[in-house]
C-alpha positions in Angstrom: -5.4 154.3 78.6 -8.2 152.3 77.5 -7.7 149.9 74.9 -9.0 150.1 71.4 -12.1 147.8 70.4 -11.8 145.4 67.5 -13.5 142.7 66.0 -10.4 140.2 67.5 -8.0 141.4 69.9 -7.6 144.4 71.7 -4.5 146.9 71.4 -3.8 149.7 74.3 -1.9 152.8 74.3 0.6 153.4 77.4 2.7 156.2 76.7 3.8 156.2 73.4 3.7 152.6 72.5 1.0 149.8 72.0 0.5 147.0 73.1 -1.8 144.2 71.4 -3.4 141.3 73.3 -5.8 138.8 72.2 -7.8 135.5 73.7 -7.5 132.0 72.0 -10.7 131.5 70.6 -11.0 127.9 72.0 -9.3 128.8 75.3 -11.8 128.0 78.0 -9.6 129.9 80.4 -9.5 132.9 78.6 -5.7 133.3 79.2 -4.7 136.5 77.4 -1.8 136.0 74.9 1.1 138.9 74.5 3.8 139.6 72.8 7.3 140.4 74.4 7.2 144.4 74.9 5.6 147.2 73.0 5.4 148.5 69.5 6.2 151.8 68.5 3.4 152.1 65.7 -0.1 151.3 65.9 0.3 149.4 62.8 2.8 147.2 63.9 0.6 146.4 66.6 -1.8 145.5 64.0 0.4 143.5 62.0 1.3 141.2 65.3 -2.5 140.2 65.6 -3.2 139.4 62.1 -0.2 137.7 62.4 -1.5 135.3 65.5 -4.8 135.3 64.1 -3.5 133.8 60.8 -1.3 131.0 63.0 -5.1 129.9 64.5 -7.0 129.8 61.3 -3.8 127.4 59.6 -4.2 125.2 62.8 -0.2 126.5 63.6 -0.4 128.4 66.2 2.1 128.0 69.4 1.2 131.0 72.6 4.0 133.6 72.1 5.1 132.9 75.5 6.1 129.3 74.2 7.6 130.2 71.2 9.6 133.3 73.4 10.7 130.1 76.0 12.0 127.9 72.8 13.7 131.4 71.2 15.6 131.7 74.7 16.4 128.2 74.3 17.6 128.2 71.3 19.9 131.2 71.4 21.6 129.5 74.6 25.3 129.1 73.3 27.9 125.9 74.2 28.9 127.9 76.8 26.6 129.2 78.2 25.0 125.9 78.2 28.0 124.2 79.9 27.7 127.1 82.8 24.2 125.9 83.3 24.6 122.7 83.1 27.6 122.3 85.8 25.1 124.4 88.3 22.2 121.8 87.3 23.9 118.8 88.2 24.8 120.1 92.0 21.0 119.9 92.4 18.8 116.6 92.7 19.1 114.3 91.4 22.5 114.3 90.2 24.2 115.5 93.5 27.4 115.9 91.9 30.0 117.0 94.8 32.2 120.6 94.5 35.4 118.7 94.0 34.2 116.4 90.4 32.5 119.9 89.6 35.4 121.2 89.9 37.3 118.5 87.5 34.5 119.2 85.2 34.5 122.5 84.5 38.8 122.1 84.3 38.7 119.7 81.6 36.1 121.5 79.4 38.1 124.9 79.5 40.9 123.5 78.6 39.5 121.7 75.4 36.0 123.6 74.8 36.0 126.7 76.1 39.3 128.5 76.3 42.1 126.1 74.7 45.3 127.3 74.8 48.2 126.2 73.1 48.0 125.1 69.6 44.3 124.0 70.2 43.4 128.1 70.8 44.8 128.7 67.0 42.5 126.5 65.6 39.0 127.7 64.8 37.7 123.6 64.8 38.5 124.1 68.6 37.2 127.7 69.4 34.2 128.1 66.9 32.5 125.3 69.0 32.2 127.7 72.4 30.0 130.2 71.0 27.6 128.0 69.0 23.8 128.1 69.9 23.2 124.2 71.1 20.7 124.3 68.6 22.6 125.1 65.7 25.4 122.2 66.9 25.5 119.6 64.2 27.2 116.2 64.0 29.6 117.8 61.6 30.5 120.4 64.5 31.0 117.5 66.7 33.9 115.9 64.6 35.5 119.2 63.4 35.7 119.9 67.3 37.3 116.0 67.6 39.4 116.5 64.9 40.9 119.6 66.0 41.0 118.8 69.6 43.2 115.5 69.1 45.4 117.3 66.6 46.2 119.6 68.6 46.4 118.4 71.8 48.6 115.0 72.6 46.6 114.0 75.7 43.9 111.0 75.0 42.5 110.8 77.6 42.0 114.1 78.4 40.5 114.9 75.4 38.2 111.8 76.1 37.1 113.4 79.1 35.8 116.6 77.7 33.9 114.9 74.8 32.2 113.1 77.9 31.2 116.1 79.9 30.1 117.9 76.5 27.9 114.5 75.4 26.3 114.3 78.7 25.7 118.3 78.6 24.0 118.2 75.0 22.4 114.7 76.6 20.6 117.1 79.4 19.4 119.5 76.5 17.8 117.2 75.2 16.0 115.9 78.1 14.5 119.4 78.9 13.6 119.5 74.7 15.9 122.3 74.2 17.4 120.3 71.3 15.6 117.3 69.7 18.7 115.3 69.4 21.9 115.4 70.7 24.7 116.3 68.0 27.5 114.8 69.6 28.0 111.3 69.0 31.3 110.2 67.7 31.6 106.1 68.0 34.3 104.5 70.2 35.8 107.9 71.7 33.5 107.1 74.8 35.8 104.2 75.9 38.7 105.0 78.1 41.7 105.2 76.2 44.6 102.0 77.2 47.0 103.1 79.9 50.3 102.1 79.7 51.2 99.7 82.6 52.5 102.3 85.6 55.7 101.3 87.5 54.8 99.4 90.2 57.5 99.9 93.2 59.1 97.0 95.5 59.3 96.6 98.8 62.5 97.7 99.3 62.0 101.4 97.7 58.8 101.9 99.8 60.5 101.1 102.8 62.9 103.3 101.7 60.4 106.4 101.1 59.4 105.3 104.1 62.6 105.4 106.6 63.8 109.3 104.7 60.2 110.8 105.2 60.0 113.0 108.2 59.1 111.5 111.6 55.6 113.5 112.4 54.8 111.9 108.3 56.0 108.4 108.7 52.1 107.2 109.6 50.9 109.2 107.2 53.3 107.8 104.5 52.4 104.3 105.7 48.9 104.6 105.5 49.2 105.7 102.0 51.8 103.8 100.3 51.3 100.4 102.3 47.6 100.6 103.3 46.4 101.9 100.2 44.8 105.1 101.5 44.2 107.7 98.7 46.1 110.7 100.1 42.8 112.9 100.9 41.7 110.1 103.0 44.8 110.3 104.6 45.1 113.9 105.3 41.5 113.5 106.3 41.6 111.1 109.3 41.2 112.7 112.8 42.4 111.7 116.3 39.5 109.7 116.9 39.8 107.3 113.6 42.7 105.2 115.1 41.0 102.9 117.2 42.4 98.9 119.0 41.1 96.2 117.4 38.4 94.8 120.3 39.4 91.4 118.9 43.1 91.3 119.5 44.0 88.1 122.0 45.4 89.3 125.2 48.4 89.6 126.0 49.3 90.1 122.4 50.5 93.6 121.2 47.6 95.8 120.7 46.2 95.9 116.5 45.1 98.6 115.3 42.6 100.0 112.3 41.9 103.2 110.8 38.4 104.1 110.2 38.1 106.2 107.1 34.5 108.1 106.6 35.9 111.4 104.5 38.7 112.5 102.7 39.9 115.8 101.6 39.7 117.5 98.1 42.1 120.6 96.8 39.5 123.0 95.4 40.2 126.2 93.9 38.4 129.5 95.4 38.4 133.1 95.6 41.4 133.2 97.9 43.4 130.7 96.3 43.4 126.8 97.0 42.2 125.1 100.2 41.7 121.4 101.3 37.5 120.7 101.0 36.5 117.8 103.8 34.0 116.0 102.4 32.1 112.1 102.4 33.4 109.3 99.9 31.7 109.2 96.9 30.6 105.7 97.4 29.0 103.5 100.1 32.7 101.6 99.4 34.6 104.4 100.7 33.7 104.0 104.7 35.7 101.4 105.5 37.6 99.8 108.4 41.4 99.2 107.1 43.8 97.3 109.4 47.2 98.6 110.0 49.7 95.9 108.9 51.2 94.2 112.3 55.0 95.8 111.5 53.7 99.0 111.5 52.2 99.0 114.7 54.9 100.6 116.3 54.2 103.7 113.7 50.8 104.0 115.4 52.2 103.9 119.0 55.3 106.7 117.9 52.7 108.7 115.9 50.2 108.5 119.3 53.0 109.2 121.6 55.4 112.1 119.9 53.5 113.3 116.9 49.8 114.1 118.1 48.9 117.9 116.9 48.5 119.4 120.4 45.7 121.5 119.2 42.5 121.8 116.9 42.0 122.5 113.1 39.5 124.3 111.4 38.6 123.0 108.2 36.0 123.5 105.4 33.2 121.5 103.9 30.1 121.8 102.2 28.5 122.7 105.5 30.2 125.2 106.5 33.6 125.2 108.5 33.8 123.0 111.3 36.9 122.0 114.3 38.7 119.1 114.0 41.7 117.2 115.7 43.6 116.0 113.1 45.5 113.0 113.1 48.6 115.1 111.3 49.0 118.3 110.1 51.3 120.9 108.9 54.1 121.9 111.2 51.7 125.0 112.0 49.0 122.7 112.5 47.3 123.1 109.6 45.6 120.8 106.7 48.4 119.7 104.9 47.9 120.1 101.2 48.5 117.7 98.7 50.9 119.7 96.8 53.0 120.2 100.1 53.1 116.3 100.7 54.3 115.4 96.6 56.7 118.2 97.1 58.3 116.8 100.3 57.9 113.0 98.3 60.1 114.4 95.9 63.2 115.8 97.9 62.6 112.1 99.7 63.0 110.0 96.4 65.7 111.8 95.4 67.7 111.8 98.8 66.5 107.5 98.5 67.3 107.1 95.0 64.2 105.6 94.6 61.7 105.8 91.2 60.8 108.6 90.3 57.6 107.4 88.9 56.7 107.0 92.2 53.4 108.7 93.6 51.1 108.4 96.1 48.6 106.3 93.7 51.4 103.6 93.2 50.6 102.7 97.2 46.9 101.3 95.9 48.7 99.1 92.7 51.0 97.9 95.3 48.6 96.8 97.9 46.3 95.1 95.0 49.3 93.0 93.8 50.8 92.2 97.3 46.9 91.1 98.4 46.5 89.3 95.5 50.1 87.4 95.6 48.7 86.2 99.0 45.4 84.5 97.8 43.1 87.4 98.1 40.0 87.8 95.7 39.3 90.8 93.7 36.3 91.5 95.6 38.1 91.0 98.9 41.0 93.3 97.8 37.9 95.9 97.3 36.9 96.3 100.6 40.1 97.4 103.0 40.9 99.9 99.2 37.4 101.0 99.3 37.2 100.6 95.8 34.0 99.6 93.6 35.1 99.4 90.6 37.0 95.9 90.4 38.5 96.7 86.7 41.6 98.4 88.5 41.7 95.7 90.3 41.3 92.7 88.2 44.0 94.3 85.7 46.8 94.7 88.4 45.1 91.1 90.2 45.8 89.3 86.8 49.6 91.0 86.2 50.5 89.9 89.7 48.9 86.0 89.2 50.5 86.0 85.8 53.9 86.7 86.9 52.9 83.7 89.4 52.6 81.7 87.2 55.6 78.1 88.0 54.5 78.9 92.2 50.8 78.6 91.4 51.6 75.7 89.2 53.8 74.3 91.7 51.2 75.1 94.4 48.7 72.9 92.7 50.9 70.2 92.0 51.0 70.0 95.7 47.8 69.5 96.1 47.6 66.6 93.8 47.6 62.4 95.3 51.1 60.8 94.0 51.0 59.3 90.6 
């Protein structure tokens, strides 16, 4: 139906509602401004013009199809946002990898989005979920706090999801959904002080090492006396053991392990699976040289232990066939929470530590490496780690319980009196 002349505007009748439309006086485009949907009156139709018309004559007027974009906005609740937010940073030019996604989302259900335990009893906790962002104040932000570390006894853990929701209300603000992001809470950004973790001897690795089963024993050598991270372990095919080029003839043969991916537990529609994937750093490619007494390990592994066949495992890609270096008794990935398991019937069968874990490999290696001179920087590379702070805590523990042989060592170097 044609639409009814005015002195401003037009409105038009299609079937039994109206719909008003008008040009911006100064527009040189002539873009033609509407509202959302209908109206069921002609009046209120009327009312919606003189309504716009009055916004342009005060010098206040914002195009309904902005103001609709900031209403949306607006309405967008801590959850929602958080949904959003986690499929954002996937993208450019964040990049953010399935497996920290993954971490991500865990830690803020757990304390933002569906507590449980005491924390779900406690409306400082849940009331935060279903808050528009924009309605999130600074007094939110510490009720949440507040509530969070009474009711849950885990520092650091809570630390983390105060991260993930600062950095989310961060992005808001950045696409001017919010003006300014509510959640700042001073000194809760700062990792919480870890307790020293049990560091193992020689002697009980060795142990571990002797009870674990035969077609593991590289595996378990790799990680607790090479200081792989156990997906980097379960990740290394056939073709990363490789001879040294540079061993003298007619020495025994060295070896090195090339590590260039590593392997993630990730949670999916069928239940849990082992995601291959590239380190997250430039640090993590790295050549790492087996440790001339375990040689041997390398030669059994190579000669007995070899999966016969191929593995299909997953990535980001898509799935792809690999020969693993070890597997499953079926030949399959072997999943993390298979290898702790059969760690734990080993320490107990050992009498070793129970504090044990595949992590305490990587505080050993930095304190052995650093006992024998090496730098933080060169205890880095074979680790693949960046960040030296690990290191340089454990490196200054091990020289500080050296302290009479270093003494000693430089008194050595010193002329006679």
């Amino acid at each position: 139906m044609a639409g009814t002349r005015r002195s401003w505007g037009k409105i038009q009748k299609k079937g039994k509602k109206y719909y008003p439309s008008y040009i911006h006086p100064e527009d040189i485009l002539k873009t033609r401004h509407k509202p959302a949907g209908g109206f069921t009156t002609r009046m209120d139709a009327e009312a919606w013009l003189a309504a716009e018309h009055r916004a342009i004559e005060l010098g206040v007027w914002v195009a309904p199809e902005e103001r609709r974009i900031k209403a949306e906005a607006e309405s967008i609740t801590v959850r929602q946002w958080l949904d959003e937010y986690h499929r954002i940073i996937q993208r450019p030019p964040h990049n953010v990898i399935e497996s920290t996604i993954q971490q991500y989302i865990r830690v803020t259900t757990n304390r933002i989005l569906a507590p449980r335990g005491s924390g779900a009893l406690d409306p400082r906790v849940t009331r935060l979920a279903d808050m528009p962002i924009s309605q999130v104040t600074k007094t939110d932000a510490h009720l949440w706090w507040d509530g969070i570390c009474d009711g849950y006894d885990t520092p650091e853990t809570n630390r983390k999801s105060y991260v993930r929701l600062r950095a989310a209300f961060a992005e808001a603000v950045n696409r001017g959904m919010i003006a300014e992001n509510p959640i700042r809470i001073v000194g809760v950004s700062k990792r919480v002080p870890k307790s020293d973790k049990y560091l193992p001897s020689d002697e009980e690795l060795q142990k571990i090492l002797e009870g674990m089963r035969e077609d593991w024993k590289l595996l378990t050598s790799l990680i607790f006396f090479h200081g792989l991270r156990i997906g980097e372990a379960f990740a290394l095919e056939q073709r990363h053991i490789r001879i040294d080029p540079d061993t003298p003839v007619p020495m025994r043969p060295r070896y090195v392990v090339i590590v260039e991916q590593n392997a993630q537990r990730l949670s999916g529609s069928d239940g849990c699976y082992m995601n291959f994937q590239a380190p997250k750093t430039a640090a993590g490619y790295r050549e790492v040289p087996i440790i001339e007494k375990h040689s041997y390990l390398v030669e059994e592994h190579l000669r007995k232990h070899l999966p016969h066949g191929t593995t299909t495992v997953h990535t980001a890609e898509g799935d792809k066939t690999v020969r693993l270096l070890t597997t499953t008794g079926t030949g399959e990935v072997i999943m993390d929470t298979s290898y702790r398991s059969v760690l734990g019937r080993v320490k107990d069968a050992t009498g070793v530590s129970k504090e044990i874990g595949p992590h305490s490999g990587r505080r050993w290696c930095i304190t052995r490496l650093a006992e024998v001179g090496a730098t933080p920087k060169e205890i880095g590379k074979p680790l693949g780690q960046r960040d030296l702070d690990t290191i340089l805590d454990v490196y200054m523990k091990a020289r500080a319980a050296r302290v009479t042989s270093l003494m000693l060592a430089v008194s050595d170097t010193l002329a006679p009196a």
